[in-house]
N, C-alpha and C positions, 0 to 999 in steps of 0.2 A: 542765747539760752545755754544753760550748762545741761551737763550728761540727767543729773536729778529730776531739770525742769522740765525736759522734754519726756523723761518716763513720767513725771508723774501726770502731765497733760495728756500722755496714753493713758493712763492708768484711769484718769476722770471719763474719758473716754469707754474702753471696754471695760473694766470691772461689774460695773454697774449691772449690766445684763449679764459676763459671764462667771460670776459669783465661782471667781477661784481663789479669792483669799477670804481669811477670817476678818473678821473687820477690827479695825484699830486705829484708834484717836491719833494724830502729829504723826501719821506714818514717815513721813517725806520729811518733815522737820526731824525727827531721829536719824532717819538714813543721813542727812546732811550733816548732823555733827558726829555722828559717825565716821563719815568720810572725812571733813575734818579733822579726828584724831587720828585718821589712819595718815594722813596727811604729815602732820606735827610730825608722826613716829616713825614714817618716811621719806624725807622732804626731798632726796634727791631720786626723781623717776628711775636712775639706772638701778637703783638697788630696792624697788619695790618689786613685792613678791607674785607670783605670775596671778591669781587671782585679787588684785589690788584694785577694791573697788567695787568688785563685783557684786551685786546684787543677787541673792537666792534665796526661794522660795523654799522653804520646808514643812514637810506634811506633817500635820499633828496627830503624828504616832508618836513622832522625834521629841525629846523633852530640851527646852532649850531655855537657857540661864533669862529670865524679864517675860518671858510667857507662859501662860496658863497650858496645859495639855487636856485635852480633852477627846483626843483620839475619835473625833468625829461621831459622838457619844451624847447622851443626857447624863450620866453621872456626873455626882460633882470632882469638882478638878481638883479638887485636894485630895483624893483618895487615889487619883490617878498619878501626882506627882513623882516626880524624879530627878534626878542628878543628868546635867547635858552629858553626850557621850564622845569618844572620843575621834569620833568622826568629824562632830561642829567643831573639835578644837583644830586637826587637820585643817581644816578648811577655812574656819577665821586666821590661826595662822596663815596662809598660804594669801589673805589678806580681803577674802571675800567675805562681805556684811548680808547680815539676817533681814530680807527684803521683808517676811513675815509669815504666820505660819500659812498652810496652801489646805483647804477643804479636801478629808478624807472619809470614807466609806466608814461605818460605827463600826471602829474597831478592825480596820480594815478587811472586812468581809464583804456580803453585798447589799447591804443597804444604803442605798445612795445622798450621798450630800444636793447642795443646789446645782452645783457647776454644771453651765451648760458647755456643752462643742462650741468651739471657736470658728468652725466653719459653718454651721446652722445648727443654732440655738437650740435645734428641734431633737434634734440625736443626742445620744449621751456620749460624752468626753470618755468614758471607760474608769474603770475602777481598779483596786479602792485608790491610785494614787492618783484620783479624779485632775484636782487643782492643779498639783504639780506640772502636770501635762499641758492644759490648759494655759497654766500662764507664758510656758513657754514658745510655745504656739502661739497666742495672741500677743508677743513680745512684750510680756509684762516683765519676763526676769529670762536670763541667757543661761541660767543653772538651776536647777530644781530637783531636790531630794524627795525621793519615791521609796517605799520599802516592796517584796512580791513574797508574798505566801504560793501562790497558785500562778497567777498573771497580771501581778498588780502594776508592773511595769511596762511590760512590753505593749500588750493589749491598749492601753490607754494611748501610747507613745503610739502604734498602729492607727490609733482613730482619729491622733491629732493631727498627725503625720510631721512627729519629730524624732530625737534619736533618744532609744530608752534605753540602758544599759543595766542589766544584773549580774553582779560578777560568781565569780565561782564560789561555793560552800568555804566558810570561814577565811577568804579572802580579806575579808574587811567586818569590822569587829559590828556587831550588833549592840553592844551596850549602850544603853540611853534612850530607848523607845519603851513603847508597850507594844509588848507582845501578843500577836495572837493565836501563833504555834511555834516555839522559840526553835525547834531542829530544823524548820524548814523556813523560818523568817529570813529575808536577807535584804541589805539595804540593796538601794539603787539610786538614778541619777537620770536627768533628761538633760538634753544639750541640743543646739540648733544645729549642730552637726556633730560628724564622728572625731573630728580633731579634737572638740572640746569632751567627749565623753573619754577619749586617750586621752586628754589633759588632765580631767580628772582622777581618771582609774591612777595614772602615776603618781597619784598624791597618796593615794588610799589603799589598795592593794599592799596587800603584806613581803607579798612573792615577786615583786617586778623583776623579770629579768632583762638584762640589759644585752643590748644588741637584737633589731627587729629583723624577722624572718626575711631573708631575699627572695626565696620563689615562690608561684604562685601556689594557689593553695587548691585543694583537689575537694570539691565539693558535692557531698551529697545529698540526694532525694529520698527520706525515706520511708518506700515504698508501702504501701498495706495499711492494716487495719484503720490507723493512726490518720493517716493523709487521708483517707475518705471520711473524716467527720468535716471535714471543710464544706463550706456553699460548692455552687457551680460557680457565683463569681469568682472565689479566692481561689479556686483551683484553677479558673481561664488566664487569672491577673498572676499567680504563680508561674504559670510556664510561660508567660510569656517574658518576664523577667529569667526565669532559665535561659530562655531563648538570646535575652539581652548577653546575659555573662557569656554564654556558649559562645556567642557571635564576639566578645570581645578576647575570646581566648583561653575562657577559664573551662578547665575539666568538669564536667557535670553530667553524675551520671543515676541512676536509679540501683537503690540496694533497699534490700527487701529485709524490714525493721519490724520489731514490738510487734508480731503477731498478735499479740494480751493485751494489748492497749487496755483494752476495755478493762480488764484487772489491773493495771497499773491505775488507771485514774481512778477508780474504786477504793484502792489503796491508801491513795492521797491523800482523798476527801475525808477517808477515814482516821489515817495519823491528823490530819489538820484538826478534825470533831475530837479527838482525842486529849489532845494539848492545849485547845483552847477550853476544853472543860476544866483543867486542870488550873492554867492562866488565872479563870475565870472564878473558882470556886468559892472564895470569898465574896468579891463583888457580886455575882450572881445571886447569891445567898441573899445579901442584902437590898438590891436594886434592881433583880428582874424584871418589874413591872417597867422599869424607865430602859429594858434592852428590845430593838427592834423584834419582829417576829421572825427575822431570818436568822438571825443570831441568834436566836434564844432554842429555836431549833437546833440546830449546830451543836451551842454547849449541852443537852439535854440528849442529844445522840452520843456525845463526847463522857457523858458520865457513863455509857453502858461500855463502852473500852474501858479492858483489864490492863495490869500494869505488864501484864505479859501478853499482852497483843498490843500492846504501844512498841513494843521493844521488835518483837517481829515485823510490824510497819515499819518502823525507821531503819532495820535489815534490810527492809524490801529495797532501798535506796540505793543501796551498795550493790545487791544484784542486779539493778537496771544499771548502774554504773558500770557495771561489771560488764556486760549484755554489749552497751553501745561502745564501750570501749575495744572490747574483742573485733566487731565490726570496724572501728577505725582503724585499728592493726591491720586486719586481713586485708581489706580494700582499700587502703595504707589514704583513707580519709583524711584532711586537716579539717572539714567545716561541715558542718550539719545546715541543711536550708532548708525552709519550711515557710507554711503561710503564720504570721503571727496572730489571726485572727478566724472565725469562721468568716466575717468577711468585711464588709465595713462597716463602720459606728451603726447602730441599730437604731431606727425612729423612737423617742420616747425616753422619759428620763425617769422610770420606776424601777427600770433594768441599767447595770453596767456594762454588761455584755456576757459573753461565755469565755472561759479561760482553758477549755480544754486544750486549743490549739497548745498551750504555754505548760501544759501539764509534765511529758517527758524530761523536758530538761531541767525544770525546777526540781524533781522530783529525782534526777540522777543528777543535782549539784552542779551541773555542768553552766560554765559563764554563757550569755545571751546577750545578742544584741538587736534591736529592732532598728530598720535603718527605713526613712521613706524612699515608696517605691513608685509614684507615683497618684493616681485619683482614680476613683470609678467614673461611669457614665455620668452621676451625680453630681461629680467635685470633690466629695470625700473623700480622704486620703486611702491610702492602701499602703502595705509596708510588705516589708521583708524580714523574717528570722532567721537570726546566724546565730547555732552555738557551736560551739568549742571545746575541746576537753578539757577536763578539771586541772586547773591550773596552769591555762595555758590564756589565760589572759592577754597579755601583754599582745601575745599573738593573734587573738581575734581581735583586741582595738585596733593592732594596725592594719592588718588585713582590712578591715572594717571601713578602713579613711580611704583606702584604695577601691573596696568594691561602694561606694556610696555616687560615685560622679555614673558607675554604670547601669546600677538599678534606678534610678531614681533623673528621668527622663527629660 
């Protein structure tokens, strides 16, 4: 059986129940002459391009050249179209083919697609980059493209327990999706480990710098307001993953952070209502009755932001950038670690979960990466967040390949 025959007799296998792609006619017969041509226009393996072949899943936020977009939406798909962006060209160069698009949240907020968890059907896979996550976990695809307004990556990547990565603010170009607050949108990526999510970031990543960090990196817990909206589980399965790194050597210590959390995340939510009103205001005008009721909330709060408190919101950015930066100075910090979730996948698929945990770093730009960290009592997955300072990418994927054999048991 070749590489095609055997995904696609997984694919007849899990799809079915866990409803992470859109559906579409000769899937497997396109990926084949696909490969095929990538074949003709390579023919000698040493000079094919490092994703040659590869199969990936992308979320229909993404607009991409033979498929419809529909951003996980009842509107129709012509009013949503667009130009592929230059992320899919990145990536079909580099020689990896469109597996097909992956079930997103409407509009990537929180109203949920079908997809269920990969580990029981019963819990939700996480949102909005539901599918994405999904497929990659149930090994339907080894790459899967995710966007995170709030915690559309990591979060999901926690529940499936794979690796989700958001890189740092204008890292990598946003052009070619639908928006649903353009200052804070930012793509992302799932991978069945951290090698492959550093395989990617160096494809895409604007700033790669070359030469990886030699020593180890000095990690912290940050303390207060912020770290107590977690369960008691994610806070028992936290330290005790501290406990793993500490035991294996790494620095890990408690600094006391974001007193204001609770103003910061108020913040967010706010610039997000804001911008997607804005996004929104045509289509809304026309289609409101066909936008869920969580969305339709959202843009409807987002029309009462002034264009001068948009602009103060998206300040506030810089100041918690500012905030946690000062702190990595002083406490001469390389890594931020955190629970990525309040705790595991939540029973029930009318909810995607909560994104607070994911609020800080999206919200001061800073790159993240969700790494598995192990299971609860249940089997469901549990993870770990690591972010980084702005623009230091390169440095948290590879740290990332290093801390992944320790947290993840």
């Amino acid at each position: 059986m070749t590489y095609f025959d055997r995904l696609e007799a997984r694919f007849a296998e899990r799809e079915p129940e866990l409803r992470a792609f859109l559906p579409e006619e000769g899937r497997f017969d396109r990926l084949r002459r696909e490969e095929a041509a990538l074949e003709e226009r390579w023919p000698d393996p040493a000079g094919r391009p490092v994703l040659f072949g590869v199969p990936m899943g992308v979320k229909d936020v993404y607009h991409v050249d033979g498929f419809e977009t529909r951003a996980g939406s009842h509107l129709p798909p012509e009013v949503l179209h667009g130009a592929e962006g230059p992320m899919l060209a990145a990536l079909r160069k580099a020689g990896a083919l469109v597996m097909g698009k992956t079930v997103a949240t409407e509009f990537a907020y929180f109203a949920p697609g079908p997809t269920r968890n990969p580990h029981n059907p019963e819990h939700t896979p996480g949102g909005s980059s539901s599918g994405s996550a999904a497929a990659v976990a149930a090994g339907l695809c080894p790459l899967a493209l995710g966007t995170q307004t709030i915690g559309s990556v990591i979060r999901p990547a926690a529940f499936c327990g794979v690796v989700g990565y958001k890189p740092s603010h204008t890292q990598v170009s946003t052009d070619g999706m639908v928006h649903l607050a353009p200052s804070v949108d930012e793509v992302g990526w799932f991978t069945r480990d951290a090698v492959g999510a550093h395989q990617v970031g160096k494809l895409l990543c604007d700033y790669w710098r070359l030469g990886p960090p030699t020593r180890t990196p000095r990690l912290a817990v940050p303390e207060g307001a912020y770290l107590e909206h977690a369960s008691g589980e994610a806070l028992d399965h936290f330290h005790s993953v501290c406990d793993r790194l500490a035991d294996a050597g790494y620095p890990v210590f408690p600094v006391p952070a974001m007193a204001n959390f609770d103003d910061v995340e108020a913040r967010h939510h706010r610039l997000v209502a804001g911008e997607a009103a804005r996004v929104h205001e045509k289509w809304f005008a026309r289609f409101q009755e066909l936008y869920d009721r969580r969305t339709a909330e959202l843009i409807r709060e987002g029309q009462e932001v002034t264009d001068t408190e948009l602009e103060l919101l998206r300040d506030s950015r810089d100041r918690l950038l500012d905030d946690l930066t000062g702190l990595m100075d002083r406490y001469r910090i390389d890594l931020w670690i955190s629970p990525p979730a309040l705790g595991a996948a939540p029973r029930g698929l009318d909810s995607t979960g909560d994104p607070v945990m994911n609020v800080p770093w999206t919200h001061a730009k800073m790159p993240t990466i969700c790494l598995p960290a192990g299971r609860n009592a249940d089997g469901l997955p549990m993870g770990l967040q690591v972010a980084g300072g702005l623009g230091d990418d390169e440095e948290l994927l590879t740290w990332a390949m290093k801390l992944e054999p320790v947290v993840k048991p």
